[in-house]
N, C-alpha and C positions, 0 to 999 in steps of 0.2 A: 774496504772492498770485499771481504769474506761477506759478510752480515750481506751485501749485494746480491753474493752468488746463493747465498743459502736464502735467499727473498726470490730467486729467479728459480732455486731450484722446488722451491715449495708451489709456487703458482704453475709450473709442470707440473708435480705431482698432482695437483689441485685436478689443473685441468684433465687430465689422465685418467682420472678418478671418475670426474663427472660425465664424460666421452662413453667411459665402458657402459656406467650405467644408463645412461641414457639411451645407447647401442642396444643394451642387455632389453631393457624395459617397452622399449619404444613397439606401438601395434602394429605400426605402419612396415614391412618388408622393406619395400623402398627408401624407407629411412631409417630403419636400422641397419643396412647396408651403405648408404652412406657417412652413419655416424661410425660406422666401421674401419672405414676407410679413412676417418678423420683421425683415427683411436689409432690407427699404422702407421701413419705419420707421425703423430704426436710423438708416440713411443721412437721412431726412428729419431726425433728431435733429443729425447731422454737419451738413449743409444749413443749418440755423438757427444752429448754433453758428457757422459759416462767415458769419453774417450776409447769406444770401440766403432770407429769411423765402417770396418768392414762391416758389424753387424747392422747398423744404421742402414745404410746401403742395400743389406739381403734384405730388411724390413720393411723398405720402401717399397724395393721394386718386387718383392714376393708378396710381404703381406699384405699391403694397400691396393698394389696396383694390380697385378696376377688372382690375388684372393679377391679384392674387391670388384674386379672387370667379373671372374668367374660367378662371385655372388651375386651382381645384377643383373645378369643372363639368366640364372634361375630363377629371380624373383620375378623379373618381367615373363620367363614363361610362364610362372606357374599364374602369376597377374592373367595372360593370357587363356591359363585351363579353366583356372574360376569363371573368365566371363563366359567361356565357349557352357562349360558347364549350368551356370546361369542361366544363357536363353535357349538352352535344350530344355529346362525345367521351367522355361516361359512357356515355349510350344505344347508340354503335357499338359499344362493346366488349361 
């Protein structure tokens, strides 16, 4: 059963691993704000297995949900400054 937890708790890590950097790396706003939000979760999943059920909890619904709602409101405006910006610089030309 160890050998179990310690195969469970490496494919967490694994995946926790690959989440940030692909969060970190990704061009796309929109999708590094999702893989963000994947990355808060995950971590809240590590959290719980770590047996700190409260911090799991404040990870979820702070950092995933609250940080990830907050970050896709910026990304969609500023999605939306680039286009306004965009076809102002259609019109000069």
């Amino acid at each position: 059963m160890p050998t179990l937890l310690l195969l469970f708790d490496l494919v967490l890590l694994a995946t926790l691993i690959v989440l940030a950097l692909a969060a970190v790396l990704s061009p796309e706003p929109r999708r590094a704000v999702m893989l963000f939000i994947a990355f808060g979760l995950w971590l809240a999943l590590v959290w719980a297995r770590l047996r700190a059920p409260d911090i799991a909890l404040a990870e979820a619904a702070i950092g995933a949900g609250m940080g990830g709602a907050l970050m896709l409101a910026a990304a969609r405006r500023a999605a939306h400054r680039d286009e306004a910006a965009g076809r102002d610089g259609d019109k000069r030309a």
